[in-house]
C-alpha positions in Angstrom: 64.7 43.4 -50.2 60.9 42.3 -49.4 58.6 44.3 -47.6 59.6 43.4 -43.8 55.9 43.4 -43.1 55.5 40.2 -44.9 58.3 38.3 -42.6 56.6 38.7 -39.7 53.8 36.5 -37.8 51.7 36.5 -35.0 53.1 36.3 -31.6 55.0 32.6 -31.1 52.8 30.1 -29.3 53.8 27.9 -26.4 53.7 25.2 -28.4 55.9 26.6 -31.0 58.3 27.4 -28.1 58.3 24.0 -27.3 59.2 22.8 -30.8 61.8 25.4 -31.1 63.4 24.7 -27.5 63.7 20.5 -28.9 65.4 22.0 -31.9 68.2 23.9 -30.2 68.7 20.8 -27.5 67.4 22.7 -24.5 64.3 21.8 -21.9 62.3 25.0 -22.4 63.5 28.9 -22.1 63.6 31.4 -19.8 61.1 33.8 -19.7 63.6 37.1 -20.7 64.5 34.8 -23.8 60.7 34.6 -24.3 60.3 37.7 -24.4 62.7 38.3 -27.1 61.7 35.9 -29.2 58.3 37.0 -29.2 59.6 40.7 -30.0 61.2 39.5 -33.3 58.1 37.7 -34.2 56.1 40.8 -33.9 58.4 42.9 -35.6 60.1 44.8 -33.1 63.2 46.2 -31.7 64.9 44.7 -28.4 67.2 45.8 -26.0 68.5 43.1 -23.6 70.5 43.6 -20.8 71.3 40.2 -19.1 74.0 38.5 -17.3 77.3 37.1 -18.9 76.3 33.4 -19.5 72.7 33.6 -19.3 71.8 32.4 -22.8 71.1 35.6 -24.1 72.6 34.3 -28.0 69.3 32.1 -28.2 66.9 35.1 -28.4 68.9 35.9 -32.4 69.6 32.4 -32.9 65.8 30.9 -32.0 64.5 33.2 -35.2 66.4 32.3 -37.2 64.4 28.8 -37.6 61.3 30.5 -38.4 62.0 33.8 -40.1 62.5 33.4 -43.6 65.3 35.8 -44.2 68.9 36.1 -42.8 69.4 36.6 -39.5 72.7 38.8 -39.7 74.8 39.2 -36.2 77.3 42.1 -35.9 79.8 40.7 -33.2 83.4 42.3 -32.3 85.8 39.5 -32.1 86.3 36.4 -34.6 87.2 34.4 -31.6 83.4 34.8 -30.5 82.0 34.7 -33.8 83.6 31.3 -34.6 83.3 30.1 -31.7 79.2 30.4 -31.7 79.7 29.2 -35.8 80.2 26.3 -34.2 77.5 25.9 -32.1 75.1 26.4 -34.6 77.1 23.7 -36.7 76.3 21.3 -33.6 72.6 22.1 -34.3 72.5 21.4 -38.0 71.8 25.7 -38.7 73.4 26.8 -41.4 75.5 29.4 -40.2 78.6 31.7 -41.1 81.5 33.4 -40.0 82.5 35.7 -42.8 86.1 37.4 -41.3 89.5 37.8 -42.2 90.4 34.5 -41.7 88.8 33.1 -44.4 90.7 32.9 -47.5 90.7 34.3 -50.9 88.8 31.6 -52.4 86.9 30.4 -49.0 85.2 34.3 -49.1 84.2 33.3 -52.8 82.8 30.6 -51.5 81.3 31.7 -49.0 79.1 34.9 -50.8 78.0 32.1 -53.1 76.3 30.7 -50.2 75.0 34.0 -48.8 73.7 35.0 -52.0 72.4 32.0 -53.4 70.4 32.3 -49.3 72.0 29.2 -48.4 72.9 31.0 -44.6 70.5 31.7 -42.2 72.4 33.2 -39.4 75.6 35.4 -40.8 78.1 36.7 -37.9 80.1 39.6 -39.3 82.5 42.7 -37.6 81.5 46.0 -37.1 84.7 46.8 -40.2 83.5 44.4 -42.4 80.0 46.4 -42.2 81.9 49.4 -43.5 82.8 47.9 -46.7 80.6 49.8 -49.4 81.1 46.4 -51.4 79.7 44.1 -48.7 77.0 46.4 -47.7 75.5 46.5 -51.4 75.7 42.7 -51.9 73.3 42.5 -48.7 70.8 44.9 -49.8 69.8 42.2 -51.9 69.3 39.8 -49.5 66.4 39.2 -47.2 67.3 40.2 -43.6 64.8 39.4 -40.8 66.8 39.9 -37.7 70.2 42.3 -37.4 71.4 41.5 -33.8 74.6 43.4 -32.1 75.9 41.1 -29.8 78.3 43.1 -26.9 76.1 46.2 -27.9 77.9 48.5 -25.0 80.8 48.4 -27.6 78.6 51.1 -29.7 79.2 53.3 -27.2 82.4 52.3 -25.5 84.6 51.2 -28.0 83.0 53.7 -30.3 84.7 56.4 -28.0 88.2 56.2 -30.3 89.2 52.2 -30.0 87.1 50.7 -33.0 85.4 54.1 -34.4 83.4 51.9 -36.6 80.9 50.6 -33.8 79.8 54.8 -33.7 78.9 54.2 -37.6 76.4 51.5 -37.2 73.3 52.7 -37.2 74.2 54.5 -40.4 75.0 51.4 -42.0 72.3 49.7 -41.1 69.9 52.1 -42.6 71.5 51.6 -45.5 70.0 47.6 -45.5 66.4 48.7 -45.3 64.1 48.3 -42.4 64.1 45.3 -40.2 64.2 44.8 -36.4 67.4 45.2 -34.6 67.9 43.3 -31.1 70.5 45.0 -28.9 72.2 42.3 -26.5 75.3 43.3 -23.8 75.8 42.2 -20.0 77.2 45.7 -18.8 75.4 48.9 -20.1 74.0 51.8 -18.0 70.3 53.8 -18.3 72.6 56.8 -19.5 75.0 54.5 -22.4 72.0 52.6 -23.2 70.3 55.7 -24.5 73.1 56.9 -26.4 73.3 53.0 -27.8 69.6 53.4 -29.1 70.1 56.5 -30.8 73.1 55.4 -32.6 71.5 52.4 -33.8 68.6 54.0 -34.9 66.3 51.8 -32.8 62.8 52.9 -32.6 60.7 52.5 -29.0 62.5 49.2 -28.2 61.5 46.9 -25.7 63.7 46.7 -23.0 64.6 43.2 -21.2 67.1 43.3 -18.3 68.0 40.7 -15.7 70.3 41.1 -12.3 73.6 42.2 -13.8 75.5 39.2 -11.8 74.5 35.7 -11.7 72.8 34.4 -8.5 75.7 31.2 -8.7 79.0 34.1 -8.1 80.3 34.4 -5.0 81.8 38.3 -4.8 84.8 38.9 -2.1 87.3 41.9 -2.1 90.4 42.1 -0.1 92.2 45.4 0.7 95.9 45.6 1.2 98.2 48.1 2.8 101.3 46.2 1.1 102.1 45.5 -2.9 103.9 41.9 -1.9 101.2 40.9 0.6 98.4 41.7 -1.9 100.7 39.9 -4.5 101.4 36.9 -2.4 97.7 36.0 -1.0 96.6 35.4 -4.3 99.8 32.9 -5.4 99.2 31.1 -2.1 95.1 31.3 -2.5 95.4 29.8 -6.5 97.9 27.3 -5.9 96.1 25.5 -3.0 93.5 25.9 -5.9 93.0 21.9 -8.1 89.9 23.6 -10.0 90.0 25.8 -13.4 90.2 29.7 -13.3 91.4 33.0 -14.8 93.9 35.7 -13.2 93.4 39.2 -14.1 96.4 41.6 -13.6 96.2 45.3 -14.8 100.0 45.7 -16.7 102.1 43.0 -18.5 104.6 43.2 -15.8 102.1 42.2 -13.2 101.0 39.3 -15.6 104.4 38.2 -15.9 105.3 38.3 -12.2 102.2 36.4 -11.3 103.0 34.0 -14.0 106.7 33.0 -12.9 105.3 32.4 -9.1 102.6 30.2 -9.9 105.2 27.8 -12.6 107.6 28.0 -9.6 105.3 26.4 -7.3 104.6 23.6 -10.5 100.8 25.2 -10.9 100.2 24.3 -14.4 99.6 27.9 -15.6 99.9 30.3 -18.8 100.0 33.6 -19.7 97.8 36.1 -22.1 99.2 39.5 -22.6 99.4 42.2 -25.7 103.3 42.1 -25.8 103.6 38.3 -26.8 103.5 37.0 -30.6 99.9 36.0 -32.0 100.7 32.2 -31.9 102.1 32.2 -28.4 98.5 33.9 -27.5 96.6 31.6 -29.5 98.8 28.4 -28.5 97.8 29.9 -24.5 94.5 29.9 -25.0 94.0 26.6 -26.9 95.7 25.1 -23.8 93.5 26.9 -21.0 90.6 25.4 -22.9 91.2 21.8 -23.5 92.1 21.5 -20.2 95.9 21.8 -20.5 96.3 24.9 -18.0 94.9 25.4 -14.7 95.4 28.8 -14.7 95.7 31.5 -17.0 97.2 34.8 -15.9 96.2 37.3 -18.4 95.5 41.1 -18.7 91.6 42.5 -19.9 92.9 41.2 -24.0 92.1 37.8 -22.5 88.3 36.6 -22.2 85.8 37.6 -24.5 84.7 34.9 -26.3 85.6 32.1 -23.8 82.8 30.1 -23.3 84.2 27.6 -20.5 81.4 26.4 -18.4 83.4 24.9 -15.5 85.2 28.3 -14.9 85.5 28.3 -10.6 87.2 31.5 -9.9 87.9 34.9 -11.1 90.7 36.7 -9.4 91.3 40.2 -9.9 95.4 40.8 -8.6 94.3 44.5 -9.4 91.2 46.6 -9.6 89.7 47.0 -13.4 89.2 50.2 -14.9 85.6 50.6 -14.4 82.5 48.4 -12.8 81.5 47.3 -16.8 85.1 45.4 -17.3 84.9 44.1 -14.0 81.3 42.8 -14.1 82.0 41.2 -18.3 85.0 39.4 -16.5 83.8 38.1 -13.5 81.2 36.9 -15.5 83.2 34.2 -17.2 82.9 32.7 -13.9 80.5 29.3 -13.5 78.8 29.5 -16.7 77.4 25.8 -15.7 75.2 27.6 -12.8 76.7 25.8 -9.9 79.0 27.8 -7.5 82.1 30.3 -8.3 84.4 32.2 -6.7 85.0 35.9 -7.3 87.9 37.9 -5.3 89.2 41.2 -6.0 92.9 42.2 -4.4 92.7 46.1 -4.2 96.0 47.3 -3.2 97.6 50.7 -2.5 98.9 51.3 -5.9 96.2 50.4 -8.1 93.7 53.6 -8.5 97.1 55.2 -9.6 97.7 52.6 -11.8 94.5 53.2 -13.8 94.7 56.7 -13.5 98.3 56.3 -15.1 96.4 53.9 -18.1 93.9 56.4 -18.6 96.1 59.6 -19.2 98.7 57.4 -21.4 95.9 56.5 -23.5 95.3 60.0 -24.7 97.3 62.9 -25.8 97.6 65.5 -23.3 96.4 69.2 -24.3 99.8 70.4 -24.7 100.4 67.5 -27.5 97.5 68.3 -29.2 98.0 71.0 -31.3 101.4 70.4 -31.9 100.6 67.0 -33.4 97.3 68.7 -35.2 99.9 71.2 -36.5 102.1 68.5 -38.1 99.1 66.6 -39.6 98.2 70.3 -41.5 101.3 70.3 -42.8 101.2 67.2 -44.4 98.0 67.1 -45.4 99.4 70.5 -47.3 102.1 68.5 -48.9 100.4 65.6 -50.1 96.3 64.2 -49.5 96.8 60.8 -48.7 98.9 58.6 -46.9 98.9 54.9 -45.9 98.0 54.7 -42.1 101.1 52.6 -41.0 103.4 55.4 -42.3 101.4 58.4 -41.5 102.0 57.1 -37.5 105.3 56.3 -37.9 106.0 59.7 -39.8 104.2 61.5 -36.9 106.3 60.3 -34.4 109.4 61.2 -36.1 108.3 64.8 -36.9 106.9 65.5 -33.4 109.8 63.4 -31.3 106.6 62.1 -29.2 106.2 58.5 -28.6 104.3 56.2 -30.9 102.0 55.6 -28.2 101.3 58.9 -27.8 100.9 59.4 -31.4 98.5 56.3 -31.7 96.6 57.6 -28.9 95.6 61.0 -30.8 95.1 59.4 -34.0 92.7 57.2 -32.9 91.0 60.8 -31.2 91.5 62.6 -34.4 89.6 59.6 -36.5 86.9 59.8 -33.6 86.5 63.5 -34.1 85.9 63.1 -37.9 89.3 65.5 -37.8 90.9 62.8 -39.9 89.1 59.8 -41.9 90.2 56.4 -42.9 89.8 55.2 -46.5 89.5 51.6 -47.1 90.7 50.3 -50.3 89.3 47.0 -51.2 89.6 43.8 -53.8 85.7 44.1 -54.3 85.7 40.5 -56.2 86.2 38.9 -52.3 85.3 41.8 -49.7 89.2 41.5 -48.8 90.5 44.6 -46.9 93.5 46.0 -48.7 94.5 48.9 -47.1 93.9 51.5 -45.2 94.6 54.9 -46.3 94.6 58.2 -44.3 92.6 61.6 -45.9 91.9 64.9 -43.9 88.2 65.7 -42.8 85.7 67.6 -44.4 85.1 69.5 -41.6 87.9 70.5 -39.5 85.8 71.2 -36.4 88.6 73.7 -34.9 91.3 73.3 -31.9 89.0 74.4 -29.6 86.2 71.8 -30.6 89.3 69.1 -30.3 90.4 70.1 -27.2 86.9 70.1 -25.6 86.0 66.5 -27.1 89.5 65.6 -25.4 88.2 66.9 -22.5 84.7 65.3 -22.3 86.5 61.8 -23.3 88.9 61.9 -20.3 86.8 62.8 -18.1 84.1 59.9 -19.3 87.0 57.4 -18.7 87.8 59.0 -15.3 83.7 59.0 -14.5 83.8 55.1 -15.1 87.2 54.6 -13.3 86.0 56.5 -10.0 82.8 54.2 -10.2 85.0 51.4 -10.1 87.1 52.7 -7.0 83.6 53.7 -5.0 82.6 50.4 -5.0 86.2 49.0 -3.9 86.3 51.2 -1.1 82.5 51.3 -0.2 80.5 49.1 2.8 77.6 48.1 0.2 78.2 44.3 -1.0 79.7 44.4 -4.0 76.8 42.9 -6.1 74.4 45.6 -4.6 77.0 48.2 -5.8 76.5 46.9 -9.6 73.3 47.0 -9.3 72.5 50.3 -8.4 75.0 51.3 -10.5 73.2 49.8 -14.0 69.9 50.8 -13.0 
């Protein structure tokens, strides 16, 4: 890799700005996207922290045009990384979404191209990051830029759910020095300390904005009774002519919702975890050309929908903390004219969440029995493929494969167990996934208190979320305070 030095330039001119805002098919930028830009062109690290919607993909994509490297974008869903792939197609820059998708020969393909430095923005997932092959083929390219779009996911999903956001920065080192540019809508002072340290950021600037758009209009009802609360938001949507999204908290209430609303010959779908990939994919295709007025869908549903024309957000229930509420009413009135955001908090629905939050981890009792089990295989034999490990688990300790899941995913986090990727290194293709013991087995106690500190993190954000349900503040002041 060059000496980084020699990429960068003097601070971009107005007139430059001009010239690059023509290229990209806008009338000029705003000033936070300024800012940005003018950070990579010197060189240095950015943290932005701006509203859903706002733009905030321009600040990696506008360098891209005059840095001379790659500009390489670590994203966490395909959906969204295709999605701006095409985009960029729109705007004639050679772009790429290297994922699983792709096929055998379509990855050959498409590391020809990377190589031969045909790409000049690369989107990629945090897992395809860890792949020792990928990572050396990049070290011999030229990499200007390394933006982390949804950068709260470091530290969020890096809790247990995707343990491979927690491993970035170390990958990244890996590449050589460059300047990274953090970008997320919901991230506290607290998380986005924590994000800066894992990435390995050094004195970033930091951009931030007002976390909800000027254009959203915020309203929460409070209900006594489950079928009132239920019932004022069919009869509210289906007086409704304009496009919008549903948020329920459990399948079940998804479901529910779902069957009202195609009684009343609302042209609605669903978007929940329990249906088969191509019924989700065939729901969402149809909520965005148009098809469906409506989609009724749990939190699976919504990142990477770019809808402009998006007029209300309804929550039927209140999210699990004020970070999943603010990303989701977010995807409301992208085009800058007026939406409509309502929350229905009824009497069930901190219980709900608490319920969610305690299923999604194993309770100190499991815990060492389950840790016992994995000691005794791990004496019996030192590797086993994932699927079966889980499944064996279950059977052994007669605890349900949620359950089992849930501490996995813990153990992995705690570096108690590791995962080993086997890979065809010819294509980058992910073969399987194999299951090893730790190095360091930090000790029942350590577990337990990592446990411990994890719950209660979960509970932290969840009681957030309730406080400004039940508060007198306006909602929007609430967030505020809340992510400064």
């Amino acid at each position: 890799m060059q000496p980084v030095l020699e990429t960068y330039k003097n601070p971009v001119t107005s007139s430059l700005f001009e010239q690059l805002a023509q290229r990209v098919g806008i009338d000029g930028f705003h000033e936070f996207q300024k800012q940005a830009i003018a950070a990579v062109s010197r060189g240095r690290d950015t943290f932005l922290v701006v509203p859903t919607g706002s733009g905030k993909s321009f600040c990696y994509i506008v360098p891209s045009l005059f840095l001379p490297g790659l500009v390489l974008v670590v994203s966490p869903l395909i959906a969204l990384m295709r999605d701006q792939q095409r985009q960029l197609e729109k705007l004639n820059i050679p772009s790429l979404s290297f994922d699983s998708h792709l096929s055998a020969d379509e990855k050959k393909a498409a590391l020809r191209k990377i190589t031969n430095g045909d790409i000049k923005v690369l989107y990629i997932s945090p897992e395809r990051l860890a792949l020792n092959g990928f990572r050396e083929m990049l070290k011999d390219i030229k990499i200007s830029l390394v933006a982390i779009d949804e950068a709260h996911c470091v530290q969020q999903w890096g809790q247990g759910f995707r343990p491979e956001y927690a491993k970035l920065g170390t990958y990244l080192q890996e590449l050589g020095p460059c300047p990274k540019m953090a970008l997320t809508a919901t991230v506290t002072p607290r998380e986005r300390q924590e994000v800066v340290k894992s990435l390995g950021m050094k004195d970033p600037q930091f951009i931030a904005l007002s976390s909800v758009r000027e254009n959203l209009e915020l309203n929460i009802y409070q209900y006594q009774n489950m079928d009132l609360q239920k019932q004022s938001i069919i009869d509210n949507v289906a007086r409704r002519t304009d496009q919008g999204i549903i948020y329920a908290s459990t399948r079940k209430n998804v479901e529910e919702i779902y069957r009202s609303l195609h009684a009343l010959k609302v042209p609605v779908a669903q978007y929940h975890g329990g249906m088969m990939p191509d019924q989700r994919s065939k729901a969402q295709q149809d909520f965005m050309l148009g098809k469906t007025r409506t989609m009724v869908a749990t939190k699976a549903f919504g990142m990477g929908i770019n809808l402009p024309n998006i007029r209300y957000v309804v929550h039927a229930n209140m999210p699990c903390s004020i970070e999943a509420y603010t990303q989701e009413i977010g995807r409301a009135g992208r085009d800058g004219y007026h939406a409509v955001c309502e929350l229905h908090y009824g009497p069930r629905d901190y219980f709900l969440q608490k319920f969610m939050i305690e299923k999604s981890f194993p309770s100190e009792k499991d815990l060492p029995k389950i840790w016992a089990f994995i000691e005794e295989n791990f004496a019996e034999k030192r590797t086993y493929k994932q699927y079966n490990f889980v499944q064996q688990l279950s059977m052994q300790t007669m605890l349900p494969l949620e359950t089992i899941q849930a501490a996995f995913e813990f153990f992995v986090k705690e570096q108690a167990i590791k995962l080993v990727e086997t890979i065809a290194e010819e294509d980058n293709y992910l073969f399987e996934t194999l299951v090893v013991q730790g190095d360091d087995f930090p000790g029942l106690n350590k577990l337990l208190q990592g446990l411990r500190e994890q719950v209660a993190w979960r509970f932290e954000k969840l009681n957030a979320m309730h406080k400004l349900v039940k508060g007198t503040r306006p909602p929007r002041l609430s967030i505020e305070q809340y992510f400064q």
